[in-house]
Residue, then its C-alpha position, 0 to 999 in steps of 0.5 A: x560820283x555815283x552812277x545816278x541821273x544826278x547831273x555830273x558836276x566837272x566843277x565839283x569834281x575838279x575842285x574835290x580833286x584839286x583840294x584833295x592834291x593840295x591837301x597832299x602836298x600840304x601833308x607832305x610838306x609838313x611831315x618834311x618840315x617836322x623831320x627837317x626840324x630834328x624831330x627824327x633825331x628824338x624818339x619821343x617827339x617821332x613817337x609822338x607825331x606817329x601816335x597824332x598820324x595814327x590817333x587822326x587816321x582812327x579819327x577819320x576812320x571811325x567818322x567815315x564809317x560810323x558818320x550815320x551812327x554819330x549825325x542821328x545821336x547828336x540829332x536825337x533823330x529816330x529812324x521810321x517806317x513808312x507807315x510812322x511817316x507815309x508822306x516823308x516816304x513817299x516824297x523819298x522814293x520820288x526823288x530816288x526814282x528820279x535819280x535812280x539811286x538807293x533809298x536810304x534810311x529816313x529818320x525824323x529829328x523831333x526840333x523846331x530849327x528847320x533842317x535836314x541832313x543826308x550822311x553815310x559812307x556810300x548809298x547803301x549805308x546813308x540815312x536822310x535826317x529831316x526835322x519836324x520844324x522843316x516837315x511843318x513849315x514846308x509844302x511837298x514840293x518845297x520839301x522834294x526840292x530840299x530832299x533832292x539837295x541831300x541825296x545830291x551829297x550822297x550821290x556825289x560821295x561827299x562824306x567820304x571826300x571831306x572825311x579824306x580832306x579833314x584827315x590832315x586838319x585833325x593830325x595838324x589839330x592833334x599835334x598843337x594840342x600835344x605841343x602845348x601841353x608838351x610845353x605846358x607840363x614838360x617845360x620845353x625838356x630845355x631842347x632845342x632844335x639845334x640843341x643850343x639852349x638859345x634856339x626855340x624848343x622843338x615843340x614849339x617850332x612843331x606847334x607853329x607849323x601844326x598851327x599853320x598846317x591846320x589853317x591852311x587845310x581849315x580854309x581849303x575844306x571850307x571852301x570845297x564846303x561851301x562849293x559843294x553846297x551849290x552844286x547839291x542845290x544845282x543837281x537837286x534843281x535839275x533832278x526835280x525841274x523845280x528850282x522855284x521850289x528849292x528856292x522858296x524852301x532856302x527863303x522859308x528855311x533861312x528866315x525860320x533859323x533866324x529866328x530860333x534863340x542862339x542858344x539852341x543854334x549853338x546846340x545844333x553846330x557841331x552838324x552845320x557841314x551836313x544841315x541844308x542851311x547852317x544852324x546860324x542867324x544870317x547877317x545882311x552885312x556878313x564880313x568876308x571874313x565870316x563868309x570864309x568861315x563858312x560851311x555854306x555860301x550865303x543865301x543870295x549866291x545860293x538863290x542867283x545859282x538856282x536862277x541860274x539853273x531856272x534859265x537852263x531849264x528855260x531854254x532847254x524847253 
């Protein structure tokens, strides 16, 4: 974490820790299935598993690196000075004076969804993203609390963990593709993983381990997701003291998406692992499974997290 006065979370370290040790061991074993299953006895398939380790590296690389650049596009957000927008500024260098960090970039994504995002591979480098729907329906405080919770993302360096923990998902996503339209365009090349036409094609055995592979590290990023929105929410509420006003912005926020059209949800998916609350309408009754699914934990684990927080600040006085 990054020196700040942002309260240390050991839990958020011990599970980012945990997750990126059970993601490596997942990625070991899986190079080791693939060799033991004889992709090393055909170049072209060891070929191919290298160009998918080499293809998902630049992937992470580039999304490490250029996560600012891509976040602000797929938002159609512009960045603005503080003369464009002196109150969002203002409230900006409250909450890094408070926390004693580097101010980042702020850009205003012009959308009725409320929301707001923080990305970037460090402090020097993030750039905040809120949307106009947020800044209008939001007081200052509300909107404090809500920008607190980003910075607690950078402050913790969460892009660079999940761009590491999403490394292995994305060669696991790479070679299922490959394996299929290797089935689907090669036929199988009638090889086999003993090289007795009665055994499964080779890669149809990768496509399977990839599947498994990819599920595995799916669920163990989802919920590392779904920690560290907590722990931002319990950061940004002690770093500001005003959990009631983090709390009043989740409710207010929550309620608004639910009722934005689906369709213009389903546009602003592909950024609900940085949105302060998913591009998604909330169900009362959510399954466990959708639950697992998720990139944030549900609005009432977040609301009895920040009470939580309300009782230590309580007692501490």
């Amino acid at each position: 974490m990054a020196r700040t006065r942002y309260a240390p979370d050991r839990g958020l370290t011990a599970r980012m820790t945990a997750t990126i040790f059970l993601l490596g061991l997942v990625f070991v074993a899986f190079i080791a299935l693939i060799i033991g299953i004889g992709v090393a006895t055909h170049a072209s398939d060891a070929v191919i598993v290298l160009f998918a380790l080499i293809l998902g590296g630049g992937f992470a690389i580039g999304s490490l690196f250029y996560s600012d650049k891509i976040a602000l596009s797929t938002a159609g957000a512009v960045e603005v000075t503080p003369q464009q927008a002196p109150v969002l500024h203002g409230i900006v260098d409250r909450v890094c004076a408070l926390a004693d960090m580097s101010k980042p970039r702020i850009a205003i994504a012009n959308s009725p969804m409320p929301n707001a995002f923080a990305t970037g591979r460090n402090a020097d480098k993030a750039v905040l993203c809120v949307t106009t729907g947020l800044m209008n329906r939001l007081n200052n405080e509300e909107l404090e609390g809500v920008i607190a919770h980003e910075l607690s993302h950078v402050a913790h360096k969460d892009v660079q963990v999940m761009t590491i923990a999403s490394f292995l998902a994305i060669v696991a996503a790479l070679l299922v593709r490959f394996s299929f339209y290797g089935e689907l365009f090669g036929g199988g090349r009638g090889r086999s993983s003993n090289n007795n036409g009665g055994a499964f094609p080779i890669f149809l055995i990768i496509m399977a381990v990839s599947i498994a592979v990819y599920a595995i590290s799916f669920l163990l990023i989802r919920l590392l997701s779904r920690y560290r929105e907590l722990a931002a929410d319990r950061s940004g509420a002690l770093l500001t003291g005003q959990p009631s006003k983090l709390k009043s912005a989740l409710i207010k926020v929550s309620q608004d998406i639910n009722r934005i059209p689906t369709r213009d949800l389903r546009t602003a998916e592909p950024l609900n692992a940085f949105f302060f609350a998913p591009a998604a309408h909330l169900n009362a009754k959510a399954t466990t499974l959708s639950t697992i699914f998720s990139t944030h934990p549900s609005l009432e684990r977040r609301l009895e997290e920040l009470d939580k927080v309300q009782r230590q600040l309580s007692q501490g006085q």
